[in-house]
C-alpha positions as a Python dict, from the first residue, in 0.01 Angstrom:
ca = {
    (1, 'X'): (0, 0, 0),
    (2, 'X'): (152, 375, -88),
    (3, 'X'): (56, 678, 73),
    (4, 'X'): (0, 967, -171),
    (5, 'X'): (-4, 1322, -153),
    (6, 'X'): (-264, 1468, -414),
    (7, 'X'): (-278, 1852, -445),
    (8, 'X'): (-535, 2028, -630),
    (9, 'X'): (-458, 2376, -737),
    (10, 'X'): (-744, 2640, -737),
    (11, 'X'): (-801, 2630, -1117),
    (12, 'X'): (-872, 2268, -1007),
    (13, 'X'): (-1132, 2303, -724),
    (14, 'X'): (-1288, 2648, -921),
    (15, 'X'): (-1660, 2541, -925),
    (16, 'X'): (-1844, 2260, -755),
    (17, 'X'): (-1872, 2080, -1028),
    (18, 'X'): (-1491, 2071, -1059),
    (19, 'X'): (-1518, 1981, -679),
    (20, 'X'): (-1718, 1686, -743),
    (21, 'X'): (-1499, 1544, -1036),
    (22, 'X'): (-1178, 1602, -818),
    (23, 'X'): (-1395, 1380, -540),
    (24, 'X'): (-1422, 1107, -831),
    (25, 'X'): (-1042, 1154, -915),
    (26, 'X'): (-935, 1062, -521),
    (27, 'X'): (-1235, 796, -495),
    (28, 'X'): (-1045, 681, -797),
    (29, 'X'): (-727, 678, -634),
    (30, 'X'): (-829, 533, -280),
    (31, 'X'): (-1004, 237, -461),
    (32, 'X'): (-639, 141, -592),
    (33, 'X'): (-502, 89, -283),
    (34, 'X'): (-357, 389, -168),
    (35, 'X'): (-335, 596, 152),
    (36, 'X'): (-468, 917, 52),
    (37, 'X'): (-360, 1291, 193),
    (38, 'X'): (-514, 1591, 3),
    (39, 'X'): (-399, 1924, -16),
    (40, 'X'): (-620, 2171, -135),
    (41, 'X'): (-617, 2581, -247),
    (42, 'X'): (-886, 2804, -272),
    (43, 'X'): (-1083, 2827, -513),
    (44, 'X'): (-1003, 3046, -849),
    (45, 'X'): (-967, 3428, -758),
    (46, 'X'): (-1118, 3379, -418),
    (47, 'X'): (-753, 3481, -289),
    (48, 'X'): (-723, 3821, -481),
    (49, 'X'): (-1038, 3867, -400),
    (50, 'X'): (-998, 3847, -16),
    (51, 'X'): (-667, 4058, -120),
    (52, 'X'): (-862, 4351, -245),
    (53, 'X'): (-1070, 4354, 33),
    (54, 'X'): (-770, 4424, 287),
    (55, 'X'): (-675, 4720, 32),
    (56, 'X'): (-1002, 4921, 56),
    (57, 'X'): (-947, 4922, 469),
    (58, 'X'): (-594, 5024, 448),
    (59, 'X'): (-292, 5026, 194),
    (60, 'X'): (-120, 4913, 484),
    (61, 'X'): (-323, 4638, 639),
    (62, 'X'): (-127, 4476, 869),
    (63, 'X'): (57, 4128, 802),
    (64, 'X'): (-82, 3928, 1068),
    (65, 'X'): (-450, 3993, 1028),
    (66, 'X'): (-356, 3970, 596),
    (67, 'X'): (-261, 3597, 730),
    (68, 'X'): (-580, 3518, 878),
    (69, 'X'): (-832, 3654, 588),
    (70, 'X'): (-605, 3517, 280),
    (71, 'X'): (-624, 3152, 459),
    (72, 'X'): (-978, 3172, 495),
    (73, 'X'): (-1005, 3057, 93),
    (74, 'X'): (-864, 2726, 180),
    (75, 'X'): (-1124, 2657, 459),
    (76, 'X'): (-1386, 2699, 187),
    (77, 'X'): (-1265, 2423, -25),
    (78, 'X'): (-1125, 2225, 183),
    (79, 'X'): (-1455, 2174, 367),
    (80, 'X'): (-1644, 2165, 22),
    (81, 'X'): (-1415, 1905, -128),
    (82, 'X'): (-1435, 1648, 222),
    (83, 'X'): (-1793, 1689, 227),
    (84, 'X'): (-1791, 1584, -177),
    (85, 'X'): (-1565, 1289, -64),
    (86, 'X'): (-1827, 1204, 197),
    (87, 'X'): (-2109, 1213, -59),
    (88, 'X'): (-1927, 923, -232),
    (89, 'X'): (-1971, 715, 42),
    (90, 'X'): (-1601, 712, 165),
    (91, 'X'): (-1415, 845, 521),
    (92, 'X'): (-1298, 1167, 498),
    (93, 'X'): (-1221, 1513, 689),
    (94, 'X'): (-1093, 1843, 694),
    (95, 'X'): (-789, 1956, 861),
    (96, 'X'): (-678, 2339, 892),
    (97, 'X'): (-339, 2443, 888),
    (98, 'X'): (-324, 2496, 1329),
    (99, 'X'): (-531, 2194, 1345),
    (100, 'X'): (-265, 1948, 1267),
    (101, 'X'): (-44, 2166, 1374),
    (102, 'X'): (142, 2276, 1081),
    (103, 'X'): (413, 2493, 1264),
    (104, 'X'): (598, 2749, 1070),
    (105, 'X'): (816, 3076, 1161),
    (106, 'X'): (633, 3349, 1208),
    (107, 'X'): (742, 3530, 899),
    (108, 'X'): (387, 3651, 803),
    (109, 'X'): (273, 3626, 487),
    (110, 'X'): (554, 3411, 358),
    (111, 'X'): (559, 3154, 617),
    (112, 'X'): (872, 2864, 601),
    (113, 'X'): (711, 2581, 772),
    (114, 'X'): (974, 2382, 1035),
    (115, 'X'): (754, 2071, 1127),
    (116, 'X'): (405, 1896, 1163),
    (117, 'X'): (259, 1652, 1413),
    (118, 'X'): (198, 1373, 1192),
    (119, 'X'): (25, 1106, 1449),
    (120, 'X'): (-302, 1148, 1413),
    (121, 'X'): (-341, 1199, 1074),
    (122, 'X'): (-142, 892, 974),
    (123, 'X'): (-363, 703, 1196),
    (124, 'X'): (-655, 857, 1016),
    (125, 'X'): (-558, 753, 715),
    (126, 'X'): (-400, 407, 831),
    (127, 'X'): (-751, 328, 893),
    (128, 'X'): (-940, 407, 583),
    (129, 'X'): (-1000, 799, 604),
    (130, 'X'): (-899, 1083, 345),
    (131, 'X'): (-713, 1360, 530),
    (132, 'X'): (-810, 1695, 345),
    (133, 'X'): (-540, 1969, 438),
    (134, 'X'): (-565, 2337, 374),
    (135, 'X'): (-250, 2419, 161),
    (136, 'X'): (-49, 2784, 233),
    (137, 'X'): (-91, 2780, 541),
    (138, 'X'): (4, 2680, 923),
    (139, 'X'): (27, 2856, 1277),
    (140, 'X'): (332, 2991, 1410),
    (141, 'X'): (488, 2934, 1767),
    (142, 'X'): (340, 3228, 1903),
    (143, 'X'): (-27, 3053, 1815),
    (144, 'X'): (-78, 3328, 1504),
    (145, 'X'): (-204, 3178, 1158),
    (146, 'X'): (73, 3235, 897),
    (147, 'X'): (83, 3173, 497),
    (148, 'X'): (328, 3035, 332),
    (149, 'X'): (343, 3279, 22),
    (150, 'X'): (166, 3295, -327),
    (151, 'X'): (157, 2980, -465),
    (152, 'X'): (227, 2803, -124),
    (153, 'X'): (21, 2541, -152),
    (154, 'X'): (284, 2321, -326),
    (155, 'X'): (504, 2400, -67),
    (156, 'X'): (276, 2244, 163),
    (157, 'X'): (192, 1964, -40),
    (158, 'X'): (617, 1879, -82),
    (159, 'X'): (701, 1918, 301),
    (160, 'X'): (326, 1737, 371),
    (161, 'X'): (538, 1467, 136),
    (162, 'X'): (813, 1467, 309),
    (163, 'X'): (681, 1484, 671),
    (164, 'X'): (450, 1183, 621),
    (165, 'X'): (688, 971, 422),
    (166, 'X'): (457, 959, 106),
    (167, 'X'): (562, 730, -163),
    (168, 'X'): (476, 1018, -436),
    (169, 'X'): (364, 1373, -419),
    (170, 'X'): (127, 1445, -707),
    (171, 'X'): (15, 1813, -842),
    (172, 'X'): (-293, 1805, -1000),
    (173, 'X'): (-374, 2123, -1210),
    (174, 'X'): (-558, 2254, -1541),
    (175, 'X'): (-272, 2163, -1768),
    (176, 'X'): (-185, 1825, -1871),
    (177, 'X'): (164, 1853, -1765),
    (178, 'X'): (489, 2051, -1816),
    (179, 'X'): (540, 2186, -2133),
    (180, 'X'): (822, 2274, -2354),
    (181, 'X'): (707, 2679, -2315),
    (182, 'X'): (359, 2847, -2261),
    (183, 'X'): (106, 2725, -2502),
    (184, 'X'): (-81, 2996, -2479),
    (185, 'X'): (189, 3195, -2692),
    (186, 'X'): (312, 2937, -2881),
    (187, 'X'): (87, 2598, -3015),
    (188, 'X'): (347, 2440, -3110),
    (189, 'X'): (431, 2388, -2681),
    (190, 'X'): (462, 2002, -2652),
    (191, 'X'): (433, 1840, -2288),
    (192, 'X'): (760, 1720, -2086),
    (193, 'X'): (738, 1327, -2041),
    (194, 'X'): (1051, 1371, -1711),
    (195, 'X'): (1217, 1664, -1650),
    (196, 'X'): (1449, 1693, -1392),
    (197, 'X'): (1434, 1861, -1078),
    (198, 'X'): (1707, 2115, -1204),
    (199, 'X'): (1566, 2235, -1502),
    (200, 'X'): (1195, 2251, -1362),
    (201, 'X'): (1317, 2480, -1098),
    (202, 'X'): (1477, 2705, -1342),
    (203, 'X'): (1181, 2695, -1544),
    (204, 'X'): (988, 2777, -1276),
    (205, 'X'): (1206, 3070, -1132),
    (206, 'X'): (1217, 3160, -1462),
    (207, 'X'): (868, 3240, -1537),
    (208, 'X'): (669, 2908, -1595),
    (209, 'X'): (349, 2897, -1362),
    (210, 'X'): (334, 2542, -1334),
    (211, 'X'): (489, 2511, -999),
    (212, 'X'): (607, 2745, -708),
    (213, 'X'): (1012, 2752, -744),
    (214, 'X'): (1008, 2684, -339),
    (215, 'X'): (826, 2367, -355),
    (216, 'X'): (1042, 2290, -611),
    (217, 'X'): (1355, 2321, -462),
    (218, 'X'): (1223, 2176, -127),
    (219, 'X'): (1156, 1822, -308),
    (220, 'X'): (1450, 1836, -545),
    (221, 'X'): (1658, 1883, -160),
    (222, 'X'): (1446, 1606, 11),
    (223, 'X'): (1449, 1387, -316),
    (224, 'X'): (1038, 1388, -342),
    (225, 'X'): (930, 1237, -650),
    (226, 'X'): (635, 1470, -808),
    (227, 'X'): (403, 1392, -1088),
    (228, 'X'): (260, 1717, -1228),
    (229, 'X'): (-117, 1628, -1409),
    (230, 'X'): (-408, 1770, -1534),
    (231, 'X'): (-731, 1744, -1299),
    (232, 'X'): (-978, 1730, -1620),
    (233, 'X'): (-807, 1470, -1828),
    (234, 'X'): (-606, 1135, -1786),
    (235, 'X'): (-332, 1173, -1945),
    (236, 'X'): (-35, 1110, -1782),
    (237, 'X'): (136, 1404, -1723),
    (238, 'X'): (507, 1502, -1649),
    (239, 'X'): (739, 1388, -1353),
    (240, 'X'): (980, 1544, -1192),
    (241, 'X'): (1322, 1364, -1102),
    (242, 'X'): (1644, 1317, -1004),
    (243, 'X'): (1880, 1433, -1325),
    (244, 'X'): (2029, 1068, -1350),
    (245, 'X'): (1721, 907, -1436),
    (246, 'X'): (1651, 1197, -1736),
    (247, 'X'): (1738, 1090, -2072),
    (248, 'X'): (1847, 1376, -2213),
    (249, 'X'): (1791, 1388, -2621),
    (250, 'X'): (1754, 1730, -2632),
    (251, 'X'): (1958, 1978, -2586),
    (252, 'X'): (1728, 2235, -2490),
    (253, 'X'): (1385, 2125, -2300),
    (254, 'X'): (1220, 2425, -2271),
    (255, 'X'): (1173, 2767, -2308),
    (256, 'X'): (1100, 3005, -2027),
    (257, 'X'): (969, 3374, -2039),
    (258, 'X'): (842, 3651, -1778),
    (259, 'X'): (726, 3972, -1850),
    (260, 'X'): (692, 4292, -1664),
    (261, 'X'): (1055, 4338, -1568),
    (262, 'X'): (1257, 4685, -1551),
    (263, 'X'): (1629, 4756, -1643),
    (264, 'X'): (1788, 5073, -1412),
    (265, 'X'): (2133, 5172, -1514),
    (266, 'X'): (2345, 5419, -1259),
    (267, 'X'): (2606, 5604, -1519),
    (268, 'X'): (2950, 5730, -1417),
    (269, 'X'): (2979, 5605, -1066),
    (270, 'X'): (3313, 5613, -929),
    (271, 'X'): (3489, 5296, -1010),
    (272, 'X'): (3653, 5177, -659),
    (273, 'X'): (3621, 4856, -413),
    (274, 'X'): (3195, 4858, -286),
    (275, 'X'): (3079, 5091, -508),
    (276, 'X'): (2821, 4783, -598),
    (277, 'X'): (2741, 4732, -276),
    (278, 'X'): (2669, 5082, -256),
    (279, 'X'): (2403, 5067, -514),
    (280, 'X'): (2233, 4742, -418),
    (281, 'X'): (2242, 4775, -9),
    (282, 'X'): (1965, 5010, 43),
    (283, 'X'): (1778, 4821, -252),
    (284, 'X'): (1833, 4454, -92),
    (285, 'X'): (1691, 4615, 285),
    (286, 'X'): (1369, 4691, 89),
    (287, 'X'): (1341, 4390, 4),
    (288, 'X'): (1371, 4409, -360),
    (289, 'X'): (1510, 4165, -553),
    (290, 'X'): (1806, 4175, -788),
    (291, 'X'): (1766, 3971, -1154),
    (292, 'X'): (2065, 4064, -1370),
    (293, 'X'): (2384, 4285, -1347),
    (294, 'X'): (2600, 4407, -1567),
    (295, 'X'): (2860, 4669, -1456),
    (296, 'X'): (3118, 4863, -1754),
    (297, 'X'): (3433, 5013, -1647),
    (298, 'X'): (3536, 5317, -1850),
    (299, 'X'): (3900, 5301, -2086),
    (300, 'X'): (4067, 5488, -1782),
    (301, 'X'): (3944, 5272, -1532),
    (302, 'X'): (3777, 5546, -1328),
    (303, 'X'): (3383, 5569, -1403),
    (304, 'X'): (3186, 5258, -1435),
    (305, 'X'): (2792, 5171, -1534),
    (306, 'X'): (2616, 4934, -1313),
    (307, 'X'): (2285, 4793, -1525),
    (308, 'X'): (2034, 4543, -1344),
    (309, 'X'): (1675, 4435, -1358),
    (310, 'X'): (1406, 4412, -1133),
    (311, 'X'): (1012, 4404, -1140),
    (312, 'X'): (856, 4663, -1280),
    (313, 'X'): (626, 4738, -976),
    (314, 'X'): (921, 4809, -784),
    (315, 'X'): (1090, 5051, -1004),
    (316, 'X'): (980, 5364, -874),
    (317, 'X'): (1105, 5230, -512),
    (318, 'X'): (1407, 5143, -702),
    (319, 'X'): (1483, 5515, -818),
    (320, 'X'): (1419, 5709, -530),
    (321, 'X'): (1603, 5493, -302),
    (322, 'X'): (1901, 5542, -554),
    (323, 'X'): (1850, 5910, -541),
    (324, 'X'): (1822, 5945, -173),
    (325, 'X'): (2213, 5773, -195),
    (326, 'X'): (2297, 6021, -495),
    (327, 'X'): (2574, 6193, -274),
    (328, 'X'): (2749, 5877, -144),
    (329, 'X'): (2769, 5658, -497),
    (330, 'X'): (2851, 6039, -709),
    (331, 'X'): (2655, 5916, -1018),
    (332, 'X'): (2605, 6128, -1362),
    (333, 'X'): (2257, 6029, -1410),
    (334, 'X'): (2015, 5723, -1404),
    (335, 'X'): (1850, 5555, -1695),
    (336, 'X'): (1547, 5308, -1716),
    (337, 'X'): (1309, 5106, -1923),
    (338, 'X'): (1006, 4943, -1783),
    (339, 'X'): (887, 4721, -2077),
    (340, 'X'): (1150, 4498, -2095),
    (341, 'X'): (1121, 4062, -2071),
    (342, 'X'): (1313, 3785, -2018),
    (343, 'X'): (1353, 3500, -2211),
    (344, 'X'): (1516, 3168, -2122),
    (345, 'X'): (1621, 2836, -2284),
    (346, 'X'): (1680, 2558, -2008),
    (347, 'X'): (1810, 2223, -2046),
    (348, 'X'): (2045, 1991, -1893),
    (349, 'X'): (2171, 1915, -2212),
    (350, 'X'): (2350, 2211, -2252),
    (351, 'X'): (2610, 2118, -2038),
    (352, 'X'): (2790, 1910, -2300),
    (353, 'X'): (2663, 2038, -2580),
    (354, 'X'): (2909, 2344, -2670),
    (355, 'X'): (2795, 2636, -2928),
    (356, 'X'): (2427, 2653, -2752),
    (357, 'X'): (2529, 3052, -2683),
    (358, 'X'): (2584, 3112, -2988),
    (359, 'X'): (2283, 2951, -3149),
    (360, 'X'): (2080, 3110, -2945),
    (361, 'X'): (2197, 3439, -3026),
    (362, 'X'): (2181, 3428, -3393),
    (363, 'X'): (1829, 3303, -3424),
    (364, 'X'): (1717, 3592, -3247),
    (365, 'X'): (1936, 3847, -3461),
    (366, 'X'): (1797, 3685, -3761),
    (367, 'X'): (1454, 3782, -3641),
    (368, 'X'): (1625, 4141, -3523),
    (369, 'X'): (1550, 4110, -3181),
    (370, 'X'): (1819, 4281, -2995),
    (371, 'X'): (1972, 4179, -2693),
    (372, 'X'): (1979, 4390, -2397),
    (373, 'X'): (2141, 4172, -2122),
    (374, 'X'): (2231, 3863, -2079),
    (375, 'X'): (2248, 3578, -1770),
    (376, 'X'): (2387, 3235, -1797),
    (377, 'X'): (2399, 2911, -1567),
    (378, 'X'): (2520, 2557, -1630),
    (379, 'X'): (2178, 2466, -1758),
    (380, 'X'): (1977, 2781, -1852),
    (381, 'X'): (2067, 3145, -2058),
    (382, 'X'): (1901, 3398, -1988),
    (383, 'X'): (1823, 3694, -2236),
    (384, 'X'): (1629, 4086, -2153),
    (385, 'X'): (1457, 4159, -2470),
    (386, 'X'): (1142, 4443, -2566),
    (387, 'X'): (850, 4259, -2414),
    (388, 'X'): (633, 4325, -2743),
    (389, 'X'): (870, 4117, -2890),
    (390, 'X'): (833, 3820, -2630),
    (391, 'X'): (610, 3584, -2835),
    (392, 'X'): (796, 3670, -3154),
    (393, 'X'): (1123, 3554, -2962),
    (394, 'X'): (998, 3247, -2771),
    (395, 'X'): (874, 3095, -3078),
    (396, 'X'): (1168, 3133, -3277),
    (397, 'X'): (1385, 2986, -2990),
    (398, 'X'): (1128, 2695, -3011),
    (399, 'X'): (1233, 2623, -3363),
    (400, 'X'): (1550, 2712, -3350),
    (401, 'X'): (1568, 2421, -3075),
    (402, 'X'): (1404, 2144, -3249),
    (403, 'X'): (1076, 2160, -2992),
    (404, 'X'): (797, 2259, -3222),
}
């Protein structure tokens, strides 16, 4: 007998007639012999919604209490999708997050959970029951309801995975697995049979939606198998493994893109030991993050240009806090553009597969799309392009790659 982990996203539990078919799809899987633990989201847009509401009280509204309404989604369906379970004639309850308990740090409203009584679930489901657990959430030491960040409900279904000892830790969505890029840009997306955990968490830093990056990681660390599927079909999906059981006959397995991104450049600072870190430590304490950098260093050696990207809702933070430190850095001016994206071609492939780079870059000057910055890892590189030309880009790269 295995114990599985099956966690339905909110596109997945969006109606309660999508609620009654997921039922079926864990009746399904019970009837095969398997211990069952559910993780569950709220349903589609319920979160913003509860989001919005906290912005007409206050633009400020305060962490804690943000905590306790945005988890409030999850009771909804949760309770919904046991009582659906129940309907079908089978054992089943609800669990909350400080039920359990789910313990986290008290981080609010991007919770990292350090460990959960397991005992009397696993007896629950030991004899016969479906445990339904409210994903993104837990309670912290001081008793306070946390979340666990956007998204956080894989996170919750991984470390549920790896708390209880499942056998397999499957993400049920409305997709029918991971594909090869976005197919709402580009038809010619295939799905992923494997992918390993590497290049799924690049993907998925990189602008894929499939998956939260963090949940990613956490089971790539703690060696969880995952098996991303689609809640409305049976097909069978995409797993996620370790890079040694891959079979790599592509060089490239997919293409990654995210829009919305920003590129500040701070011209003719003085070029001398922490200059950087004079530019990016009042950014980093405001919590904004850092994508690229690029820094030039004048012929003489004595004036350099530091160029990075960040999210364009943080740009106009991003200016002023650079203006406030105008005196200390000694800059000429500062330069941005707002409508900039990021393209990405992943694969482990690429690791022993030389002239990738350079393929890369000539497909996209054949379809004059210019370069603006560039990142590279072992398995991933990274370009900044004109966001209007985004689809235009990630389709040629598709081609150019052999994945259409």
């Amino acid at each position: 007998m295995k114990r599985l982990i099956l966690k339905f996203g909110g596109t997945s539990v969006g109606t309660i007639e999508k609620i009654k078919k997921v039922a079926n799809i864990i009746k399904k899987r019970f009837s095969e012999g398997n211990e069952i633990i559910v993780i569950v989201s709220a349903m589609t847009g319920v979160t913003d919604e509860l989001k919005k509401k906290s912005n007409l009280i206050s633009n400020n509204f305060d962490d804690k209490e943000l905590d306790v309404l945005l988890s409030s989604g999850e009771q909804v369906s949760c309770s919904l999708l046991s009582g659906a379970i129940i309907d079908l004639g089978l054992k089943a309850r609800s669990w909350q997050g400080w039920q359990i308990p789910i313990l986290t740090d008290a981080n609010h409203t991007s919770s990292n959970i350090m460990r959960i009584k397991t005992e009397e679930i696993s007896n629950f489901v030991s004899q016969g029951g479906i445990a339904v657990i409210t994903g993104f959430q837990g309670v912290s030491m001081d008793n306070r309801i946390t979340t666990l960040g956007r998204g956080g409900s894989d996170l919750s279904a991984v470390v549920i995975a790896k708390f209880f000892r499942a056998d397999s830790c499957e993400i049920y969505t409305d997709v029918d697995g991971i594909f090869t890029t976005d197919p709402s840009i580009n038809n010619n997306a295939k799905k992923i049979d494997k992918i390993s955990y590497e290049e799924m968490l690049e993907m998925a830093s990189l602008g894929a939606k499939v998956m939260q990056p963090n949940a990613v990681q956490t089971s790539m660390i703690d060696n969880i198998p995952l098996h991303v599927r689609s809640a409305f079909s049976e097909k069978s999906g995409t797993q996620i493994i370790p890079e040694s059981e891959v079979d790599y006959k592509k060089v490239v397995t997919g293409i990654a893109y995210s829009k919305g991104n920003a590129k500040v450049s701070v011209v003719g600072v003085v070029d001398k030991p922490g200059v950087a870190a004079d530019v990016f430590e009042p950014i980093g304490k405001n919590n904004i993050n850092i994508d690229m950098v690029i820094q030039n260093t004048s012929l003489d050696g004595k004036k350099a240009n530091i160029t990075f990207t960040i999210k364009r809702e943080d740009l106009k933070k991003t200016l002023s806090l650079i203006e406030k430190n105008k005196q200390k850095l000694n800059y000429n001016k500062i330069t941005h553009d707002d409508k900039l994206a990021k393209v990405s071609i992943i694969g482990a492939g690429m690791q022993a597969n030389p002239g990738v780079t350079h393929k890369m870059f000539r497909s996209l000057a054949d379809e004059k799309i210019n370069i603006l910055a560039i990142s590279t890892s072992e398995i991933k590189i990274s370009v900044l392009i004109r966001e209007d030309l985004t689809q235009k880009a990630v389709k040629t790269l598709h081609k150019t790659f052999g994945l259409n």
